[in-house]
C-alpha angles and dihedrals in degrees: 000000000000130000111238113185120188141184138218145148103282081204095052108094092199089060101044080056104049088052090047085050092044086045094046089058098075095228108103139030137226118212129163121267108211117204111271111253126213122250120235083246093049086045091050091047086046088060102038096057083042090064101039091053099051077044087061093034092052089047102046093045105043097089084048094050096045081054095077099027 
């Protein structure tokens, strides 16, 4: 079994027919997609690279920055 997504105008008539006909045909299958939602790990790690990179940001620009103060 394999996932096919596919996208089309949801105005275009022509479109909405050609994916009835591709569903009526039994073959395939439509089934929602919900957004994907971040795990509490992938948040944490999230968190983790966006402070470390400010750290290093903060570091690396504060000569440049005392410069013009």
């Amino acid at each position: 079994m394999c996932t096919v997504t596919l996208e089309y105008n949801s105005h275009s008539a022509l479109a909405r027919r050609k994916l009835a006909a591709l569903l009526a045909t039994g073959l395939f299958l439509q089934k929602d997609i919900k957004p994907d939602t971040p795990t509490p790990e992938e948040v944490e790690a999230h968190r983790q690279l966006r402070d470390a990179v400010l750290e290093h940001s903060r570091k690396t620009m504060s000569h440049v920055i005392a410069r013009y103060l």
